[in-house]
N, C-alpha and C positions, 0 to 999 in steps of 0.2 A: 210345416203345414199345421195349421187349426184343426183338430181331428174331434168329432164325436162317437162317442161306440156306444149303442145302444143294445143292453144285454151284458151281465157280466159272469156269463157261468165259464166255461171253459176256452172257449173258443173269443167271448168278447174279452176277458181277463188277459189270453195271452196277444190277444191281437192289439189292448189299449198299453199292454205295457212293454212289446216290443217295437213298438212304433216310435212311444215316449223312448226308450232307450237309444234310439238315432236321433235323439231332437226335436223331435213333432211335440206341439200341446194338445197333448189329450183329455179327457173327460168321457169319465165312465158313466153308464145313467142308466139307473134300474130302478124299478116300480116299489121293489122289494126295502123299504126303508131299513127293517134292521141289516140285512146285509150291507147296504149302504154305509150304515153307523159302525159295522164291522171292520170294513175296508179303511173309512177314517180314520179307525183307531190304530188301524196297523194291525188286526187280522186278517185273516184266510180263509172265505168261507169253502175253496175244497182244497185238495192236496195235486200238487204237481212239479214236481223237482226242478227247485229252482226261481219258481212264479213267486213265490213270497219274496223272497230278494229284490227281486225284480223288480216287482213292483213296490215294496217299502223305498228302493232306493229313489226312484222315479218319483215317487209321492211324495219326498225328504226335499228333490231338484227342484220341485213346485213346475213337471214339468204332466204330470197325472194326477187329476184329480174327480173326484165321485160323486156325485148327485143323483139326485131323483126326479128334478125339477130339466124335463126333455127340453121344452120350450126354451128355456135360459140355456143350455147346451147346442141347441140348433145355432140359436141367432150369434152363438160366439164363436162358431165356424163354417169351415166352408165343404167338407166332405163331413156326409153322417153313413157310419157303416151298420145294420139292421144284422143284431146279431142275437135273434131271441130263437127260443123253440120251435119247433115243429114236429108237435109230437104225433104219432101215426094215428088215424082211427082204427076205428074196428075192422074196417076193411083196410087198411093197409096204408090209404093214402093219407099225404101231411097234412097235418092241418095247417091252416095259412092266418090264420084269426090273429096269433099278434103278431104278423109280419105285416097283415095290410092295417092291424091298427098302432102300429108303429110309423106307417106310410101316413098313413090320414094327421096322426098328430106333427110328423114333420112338415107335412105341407099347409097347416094353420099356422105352424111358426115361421116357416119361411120370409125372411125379408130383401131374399138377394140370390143370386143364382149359386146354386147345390149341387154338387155329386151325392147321389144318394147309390150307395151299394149295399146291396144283397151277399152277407154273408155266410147268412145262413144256408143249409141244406137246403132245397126249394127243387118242386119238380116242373119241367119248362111249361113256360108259358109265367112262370110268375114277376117275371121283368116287365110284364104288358099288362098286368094286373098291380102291381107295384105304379106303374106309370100311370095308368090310367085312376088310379086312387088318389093319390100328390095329385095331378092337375084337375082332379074333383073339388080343390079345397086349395087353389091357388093362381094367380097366374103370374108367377112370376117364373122367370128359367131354371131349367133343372135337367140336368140328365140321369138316368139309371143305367146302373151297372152294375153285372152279375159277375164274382168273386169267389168262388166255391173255394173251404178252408180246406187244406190236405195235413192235418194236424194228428198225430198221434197221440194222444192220453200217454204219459210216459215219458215222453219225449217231445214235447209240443213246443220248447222254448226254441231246441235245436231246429226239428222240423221249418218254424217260421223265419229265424234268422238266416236257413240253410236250406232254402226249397228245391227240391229237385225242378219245379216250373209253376210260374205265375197263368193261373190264368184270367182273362178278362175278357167278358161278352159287353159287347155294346151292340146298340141297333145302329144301322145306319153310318153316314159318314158321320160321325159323333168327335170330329177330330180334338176338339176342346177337351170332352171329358178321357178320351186317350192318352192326351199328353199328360194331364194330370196325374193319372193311373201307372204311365211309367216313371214319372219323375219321383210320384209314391213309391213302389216297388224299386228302383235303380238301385238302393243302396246295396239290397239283399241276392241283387243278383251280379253282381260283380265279377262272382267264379265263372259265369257263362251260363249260368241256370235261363231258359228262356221266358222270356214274357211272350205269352199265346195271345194273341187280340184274335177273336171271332166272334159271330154272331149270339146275344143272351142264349137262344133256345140249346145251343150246342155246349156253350158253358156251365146251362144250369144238368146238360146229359152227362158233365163229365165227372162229376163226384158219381153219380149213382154207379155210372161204369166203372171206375176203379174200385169201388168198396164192392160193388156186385163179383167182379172179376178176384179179387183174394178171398171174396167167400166162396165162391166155385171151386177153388183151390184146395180151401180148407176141408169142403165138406168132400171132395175128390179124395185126396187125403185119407179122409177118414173112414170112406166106403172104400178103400184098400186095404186101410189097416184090417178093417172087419173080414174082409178075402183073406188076407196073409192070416189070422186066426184060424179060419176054417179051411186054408189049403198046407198049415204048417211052416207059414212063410218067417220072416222078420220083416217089417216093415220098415226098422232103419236101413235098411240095405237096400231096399228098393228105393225109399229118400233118394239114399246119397245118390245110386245110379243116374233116376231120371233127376237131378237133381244139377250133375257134372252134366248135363246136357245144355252147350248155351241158348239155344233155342227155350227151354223152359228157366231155366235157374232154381236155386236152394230156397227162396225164400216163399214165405205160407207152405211150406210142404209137411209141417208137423202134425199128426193128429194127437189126436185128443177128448176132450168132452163136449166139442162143441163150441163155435165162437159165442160171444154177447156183448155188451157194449150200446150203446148209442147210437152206433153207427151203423154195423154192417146188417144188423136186423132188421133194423127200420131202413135202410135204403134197399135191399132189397125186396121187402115188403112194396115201399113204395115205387118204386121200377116195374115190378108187378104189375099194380095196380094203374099205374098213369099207364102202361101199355097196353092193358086189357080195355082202359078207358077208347081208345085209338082202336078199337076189334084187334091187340095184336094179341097172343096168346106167347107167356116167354116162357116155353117149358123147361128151359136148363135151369130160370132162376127158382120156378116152381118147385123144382126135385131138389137144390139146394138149400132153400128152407126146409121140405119135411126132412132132409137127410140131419141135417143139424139138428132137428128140436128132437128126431129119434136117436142122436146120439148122443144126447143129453142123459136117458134112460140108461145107458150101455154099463154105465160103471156100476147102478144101481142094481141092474140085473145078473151082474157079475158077482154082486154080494149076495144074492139070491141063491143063486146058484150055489157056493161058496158055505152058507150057514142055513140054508133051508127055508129056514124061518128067522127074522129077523124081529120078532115082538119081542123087545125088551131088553137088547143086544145096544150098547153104545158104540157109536161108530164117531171118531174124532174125523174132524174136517180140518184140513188144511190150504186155508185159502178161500176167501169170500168175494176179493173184488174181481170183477172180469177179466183183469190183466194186471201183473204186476206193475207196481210204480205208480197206481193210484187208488183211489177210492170210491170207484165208481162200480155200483151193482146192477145197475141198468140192463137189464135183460141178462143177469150174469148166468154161467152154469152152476153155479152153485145153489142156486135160487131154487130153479125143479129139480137139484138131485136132493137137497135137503126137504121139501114137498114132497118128495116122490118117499123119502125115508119115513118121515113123522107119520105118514097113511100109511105105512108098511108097518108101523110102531116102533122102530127105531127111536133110540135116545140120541141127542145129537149132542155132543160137545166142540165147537167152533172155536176156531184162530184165525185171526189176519193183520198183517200189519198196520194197516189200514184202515181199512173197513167195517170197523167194530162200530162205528156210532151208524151206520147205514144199514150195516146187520139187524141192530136192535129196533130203529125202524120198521120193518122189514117182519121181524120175527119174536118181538115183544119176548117176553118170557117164555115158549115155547121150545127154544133149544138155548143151554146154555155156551156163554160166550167168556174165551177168555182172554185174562191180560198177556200170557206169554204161548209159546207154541207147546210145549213142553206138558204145562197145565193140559190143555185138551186131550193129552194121553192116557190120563189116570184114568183109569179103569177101563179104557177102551178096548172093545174086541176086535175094534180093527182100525185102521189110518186108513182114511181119502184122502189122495192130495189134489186137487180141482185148480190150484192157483202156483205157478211156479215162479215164484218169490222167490230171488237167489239166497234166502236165509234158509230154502227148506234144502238146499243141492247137498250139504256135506254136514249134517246133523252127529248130534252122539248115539251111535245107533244102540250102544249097551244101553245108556241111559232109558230111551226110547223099548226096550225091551223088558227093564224093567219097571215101566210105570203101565205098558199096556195088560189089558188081561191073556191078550194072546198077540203070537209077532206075526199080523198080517198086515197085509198092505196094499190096499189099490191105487195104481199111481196111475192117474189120469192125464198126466203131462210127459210121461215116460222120461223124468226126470234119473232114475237110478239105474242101474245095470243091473240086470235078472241074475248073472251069474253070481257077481257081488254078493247081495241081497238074499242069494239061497244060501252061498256060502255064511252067511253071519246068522243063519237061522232062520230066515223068516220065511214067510210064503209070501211071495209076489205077484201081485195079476198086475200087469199093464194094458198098452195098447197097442194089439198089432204084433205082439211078439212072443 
């Protein structure tokens, strides 16, 4: 199939080049010229295990390729997928600005009947808004279809080759752009994964629900761990229990410092807000946002606790991006616990594998950033670890004892063993234990 993807940040990136990799011709198209001229050249403008390959190779088959010019990308196929931002307002909900002016400029180009899908995050109703914007500024046929991505950061090349379930909102008997949609997805679903055909308004409820539903988990989670502190408990132990229950399962049950990302903040946020819009009030998602942005705090006020006074104390950070395996600081916890340090006058010394050119965005010369993990030790009075990077799980801890000024250590992902950890010297605060 002739494929368009309009947007090449994460989600359009692995969507135009895992498509290209079953055969499809794709073309990528972003506003952004030097990315554009990056992608050309055979850069990367972000990180994700895997997507360079991917896409060089595909770019190499002359089966992907990149532009900036929408209009000449419309009229050279027949599905355009709408995969730009939506970033929250101040009150919480999406903003919709370049999805419907993404809409308005494919339906001036239009010369023939379109699948137009909605990639993007979008809260419902925006299939009818999408639609109704295209036949503002056409009449030729076209249908709309809502496509909510289920991609993890990290894992996004697997996630799309290996869905656990497609899903696809159309209006109406829309049997045309149906068939299409399955004939698009068939490849990837092979193993049995299903293809969901339901109505747009239900498709576009069902990312906010699943990303809503592991942040309730998480932030669940983590207002246990804080009981299990203050009744004596371990909180891995209660993991594993309710954990071994099939009814709930093992997975989001970790606490820690708080999710962040792109995803789970902003869809919750916007879940919120489009249901308050509706007079529904969603108190579960309510309490799972403040539980999160205040256990964002927890680790900083454990160092509080810990050194009294923290003016002029360096504290090494380890871990800047929101999740291991990429580079993305979008709402990360690293963000207010380093904020929350620099106003308490802490010294910050930073590491991440990643994340270092997004860091210095971020935090200019205000906390220093280093090239190895090791580096950010020297002279520290104390290790955060905020990002569990499997490079930080089995360290040299002598080493690490001797480059910091004192062996302590707040592990925010409860990456080590308390018993361990005493044993080789150090003080250890985690979480929950």
């Amino acid at each position: 199939m002739k494929i368009a993807v309009v947007g090449t940040g994460y989600v359009g990136l692995v969507l135009g080049a895992c498509f290209a990799e079953n055969g499809n011709d794709l073309i990528c198209v972003d506003k952004d010229e030097a990315k554009i001229a990056t992608l050309e050249a055979g850069g990367m403008p972000i990180y994700e295990p895997g997507l360079s390959e991917l896409v060089g190779r595909n770019h190499e088959e002359e089966r992907l390729s990149f532009t900036t010019d929408l209009s000449e990308a419309v009229r050279a196929s027949d599905i355009v997928f709408i995969a730009v931002g939506t970033p929250p307002g101040e009150d919480g909900s999406a903003d919709l600005q370049h999805v419907l002016d993404v809409a308005r400029d494919v339906g001036r180009a239009m010369t023939k009947y379109m699948v137009i899908v909605d990639k993007s995050t979008v809260p419902v109703g925006t299939a009818k808004k999408v639609h109704a914007t295209i036949a503002g500024e056409t009449t030729k046929p076209f249908s709309v279809v809502s496509n909510p991505e289920f991609l993890k950061q990290g894992a996004a090349i697997e996630d799309f080759m290996k869905p656990d379930r497609v899903v696809i909102g159309i209006e109406g008997d829309d049997s045309r752009a149906a068939d299409i949609m399955r004939e698009l997805y068939g490849p990837f679903t092979r193993t049995g994964a299903p293809i969901l055909m339901m109505d747009s308004a239900s498709a576009e409820l069902c990312k906010y629900a699943a990303n809503s539903m592991l942040a309730a988990r998480i932030s669940f989670m983590n207002e246990m761990a804080n009981v299990c502190e203050l009744a004596g408990a371990n909180v891995d132990h209660v993991r594993k229990a309710i954990g071994a229950d099939r009814r709930i399962g093992s997975s989001f049950l970790f606490p820690g410092v708080g999710y962040g990302g792109s995803c789970f903040s902003k869809d919750v946020k916007a879940l919120i807000k489009s249901s308050a819009d509706r007079g529904y009030a969603f108190r579960i998602l309510e309490a799972v946002e403040e539980v999160n942005e205040r256990q964002k705090s927890r680790i900083v006020c454990k160092m509080e606790s810990h050194f009294t006074d923290l003016v002029g104390r360096t504290i090494a950070i380890w871990g800047l991006a929101f999740k291991p395996r990429t580079d993305d600081m979008r709402e990360a916890p690293a963000i207010a616990i380093i904020e929350h340090l620099l106003a308490l006058g802490a010294n910050v010394r930073a590491y991440d594998p990643e994340a270092t050119s997004a860091a210095r965005r971020l935090f200019g010369d205000r906390i220093t950033l280093c090239e190895k993990s090791y580096d950010a030790l020297a002279g520290a009075d104390a290790l955060a670890i905020v990002t569990e990077w499997n490079e930080f799980r089995e360290p040299d801890f002598s080493r690490m004892r001797e480059l910091m000024r004192g062996p302590v250590v707040f592990d925010g992902r409860n990456i080590y063993s308390p018993e361990h950890m005493r044993a080789l010297g150090f003080t250890y605060v985690s979480i929950g234990r």
